[in-house]
C-alpha positions as CSV (number, residue, x, y, z in Angstrom):
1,X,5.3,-22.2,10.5
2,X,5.0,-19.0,8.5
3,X,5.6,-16.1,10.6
4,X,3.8,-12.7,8.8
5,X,3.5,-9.1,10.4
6,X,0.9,-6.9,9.9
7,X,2.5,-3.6,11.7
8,X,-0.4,-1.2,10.7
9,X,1.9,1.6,9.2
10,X,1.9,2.3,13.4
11,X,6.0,3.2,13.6
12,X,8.3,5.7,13.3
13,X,11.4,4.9,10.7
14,X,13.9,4.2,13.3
15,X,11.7,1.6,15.8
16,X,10.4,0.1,12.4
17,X,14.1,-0.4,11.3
18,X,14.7,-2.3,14.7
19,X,11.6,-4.5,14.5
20,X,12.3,-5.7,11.0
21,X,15.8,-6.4,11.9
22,X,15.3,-8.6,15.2
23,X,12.7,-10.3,12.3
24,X,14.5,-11.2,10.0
25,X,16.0,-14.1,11.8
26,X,12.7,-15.7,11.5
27,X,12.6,-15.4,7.5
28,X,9.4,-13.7,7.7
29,X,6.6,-14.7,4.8
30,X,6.0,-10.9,4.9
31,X,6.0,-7.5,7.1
32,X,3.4,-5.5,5.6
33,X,2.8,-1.8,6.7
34,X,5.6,-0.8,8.7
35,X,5.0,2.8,8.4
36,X,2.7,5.3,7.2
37,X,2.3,4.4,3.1
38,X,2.9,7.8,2.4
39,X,6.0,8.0,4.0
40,X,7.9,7.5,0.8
41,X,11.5,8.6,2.0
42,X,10.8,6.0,5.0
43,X,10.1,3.6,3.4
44,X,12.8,4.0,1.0
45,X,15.0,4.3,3.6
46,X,13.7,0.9,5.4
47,X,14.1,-0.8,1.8
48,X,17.6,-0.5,1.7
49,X,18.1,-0.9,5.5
50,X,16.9,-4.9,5.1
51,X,17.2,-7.6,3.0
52,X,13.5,-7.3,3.1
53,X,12.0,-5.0,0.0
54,X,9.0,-4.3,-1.4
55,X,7.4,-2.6,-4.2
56,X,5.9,-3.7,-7.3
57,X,8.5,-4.5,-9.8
58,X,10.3,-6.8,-6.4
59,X,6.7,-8.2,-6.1
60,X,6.7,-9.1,-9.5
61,X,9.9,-10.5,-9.5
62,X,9.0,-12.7,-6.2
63,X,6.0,-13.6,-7.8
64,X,7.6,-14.9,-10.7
65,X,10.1,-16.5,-8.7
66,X,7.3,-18.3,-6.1
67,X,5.3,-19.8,-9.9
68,X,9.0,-21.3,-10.8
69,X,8.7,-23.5,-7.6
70,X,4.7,-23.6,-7.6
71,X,3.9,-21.4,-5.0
72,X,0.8,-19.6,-4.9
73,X,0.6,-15.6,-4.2
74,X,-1.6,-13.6,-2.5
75,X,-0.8,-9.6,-3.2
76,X,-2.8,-7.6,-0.1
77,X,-4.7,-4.1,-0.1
78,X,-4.6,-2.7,3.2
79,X,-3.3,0.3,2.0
80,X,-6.1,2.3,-0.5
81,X,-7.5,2.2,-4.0
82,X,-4.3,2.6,-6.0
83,X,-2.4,-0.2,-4.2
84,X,-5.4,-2.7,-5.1
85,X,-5.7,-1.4,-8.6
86,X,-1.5,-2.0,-8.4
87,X,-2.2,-5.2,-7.1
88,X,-4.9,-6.0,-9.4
89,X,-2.6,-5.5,-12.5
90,X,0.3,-7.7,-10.5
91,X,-1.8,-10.7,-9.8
92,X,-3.7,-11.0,-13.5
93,X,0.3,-11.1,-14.5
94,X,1.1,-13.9,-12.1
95,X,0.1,-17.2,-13.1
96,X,0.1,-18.5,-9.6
97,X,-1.7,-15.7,-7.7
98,X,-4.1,-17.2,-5.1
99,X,-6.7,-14.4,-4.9
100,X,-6.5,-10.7,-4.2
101,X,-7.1,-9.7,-1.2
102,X,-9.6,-6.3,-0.4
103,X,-10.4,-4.5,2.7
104,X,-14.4,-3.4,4.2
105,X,-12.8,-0.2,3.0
106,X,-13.2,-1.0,-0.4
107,X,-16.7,-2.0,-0.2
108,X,-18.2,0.6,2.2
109,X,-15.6,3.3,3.3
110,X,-13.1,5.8,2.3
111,X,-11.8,4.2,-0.9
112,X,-14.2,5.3,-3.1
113,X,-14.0,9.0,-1.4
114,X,-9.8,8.8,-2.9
115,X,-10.1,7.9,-6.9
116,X,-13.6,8.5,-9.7
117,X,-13.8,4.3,-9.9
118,X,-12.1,1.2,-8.3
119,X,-11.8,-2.2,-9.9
120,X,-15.0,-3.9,-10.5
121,X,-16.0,-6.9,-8.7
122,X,-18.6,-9.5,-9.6
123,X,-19.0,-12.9,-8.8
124,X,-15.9,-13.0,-6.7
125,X,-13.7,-11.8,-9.5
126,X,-11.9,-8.4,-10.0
127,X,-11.0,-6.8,-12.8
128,X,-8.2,-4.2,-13.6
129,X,-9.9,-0.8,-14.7
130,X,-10.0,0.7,-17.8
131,X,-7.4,3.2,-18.7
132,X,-3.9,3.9,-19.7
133,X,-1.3,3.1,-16.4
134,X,-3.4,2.0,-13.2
135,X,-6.3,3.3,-14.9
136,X,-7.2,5.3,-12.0
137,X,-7.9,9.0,-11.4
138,X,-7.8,10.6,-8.2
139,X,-11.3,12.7,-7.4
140,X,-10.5,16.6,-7.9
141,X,-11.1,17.2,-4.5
142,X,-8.4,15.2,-3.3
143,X,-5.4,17.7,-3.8
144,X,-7.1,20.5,-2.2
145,X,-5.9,21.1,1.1
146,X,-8.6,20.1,3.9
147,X,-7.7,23.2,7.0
148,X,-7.8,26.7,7.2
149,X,-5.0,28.6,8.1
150,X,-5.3,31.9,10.0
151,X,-2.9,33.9,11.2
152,X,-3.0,36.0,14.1
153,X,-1.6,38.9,15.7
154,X,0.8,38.4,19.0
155,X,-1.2,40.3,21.7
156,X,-0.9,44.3,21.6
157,X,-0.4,44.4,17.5
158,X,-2.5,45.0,14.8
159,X,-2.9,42.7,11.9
160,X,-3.0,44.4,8.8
């Protein structure tokens, strides 16, 4: 039996660290979100705490590895628009990729709110975008920081 982890990007570096480690006893098929995507020192930091890794040129290289022996690949997209179009690219390179996956998020939700276009999708069959890298641009509005910051006076001074 296949054991895979969804951990919903719900932990903290060190708790993730001691999750993955009792786990990998069990040769897990993956452990997908440990923590926050955007977390990228964490996740670093978790890459080189376990013989587990991740990223793209490691899932290309597993991907390649799994077509060698016949085994079918699935990349996920649980993460946002520029880890499908990612995963996109990856599984048109792999011979053996099974499907890839998508989210509701991508179909009705925030994905579209992130990047100008995603990957098109007709007939069941997605298609890398346009473009030079990914082929993705973020929308202008993304960068521009979303609270107000005010600053006020401790009580009995004037702000000036």
């Amino acid at each position: 039996m296949d054991v895979m982890v969804e951990m919903h990007g719900l932990w903290n570096v060190p708790a993730a660290r001691t999750i993955i480690a009792a786990l990998e006893e069990f040769n897990p098929f993956w452990i997908e979100d440990p923590i926050r995507p955007d977390n990228e020192e964490g996740l670093s930091s978790l890459a080189r705490s376990t013989r587990l890794g991740g990223g793209i040129t490691e899932a290309k290289a597993i991907g390649s590895l799994a077509e060698a022996y016949g085994v079918p690949v699935a990349p996920h997209d649980c993460s946002g628009p520029v880890v499908l179009t990612a995963s996109t690219h990856l599984s048109l390179n792999l011979h053996n990729a099974l499907l890839q996956e998508t989210v509701r998020a991508f179909c009705s939700g925030w994905y579209g709110e992130l990047v100008t276009d995603l990957p098109p999708i007709s007939n069941g069959t997605i298609k890398p975008p346009a473009g030079p890298g990914l082929g993705r641009r973020l929308q202008p509005d993304v960068l521009r920081p979303d609270a107000t910051v005010r600053t006020a006076a401790p009580a009995g001074y004037a702000v000036r």
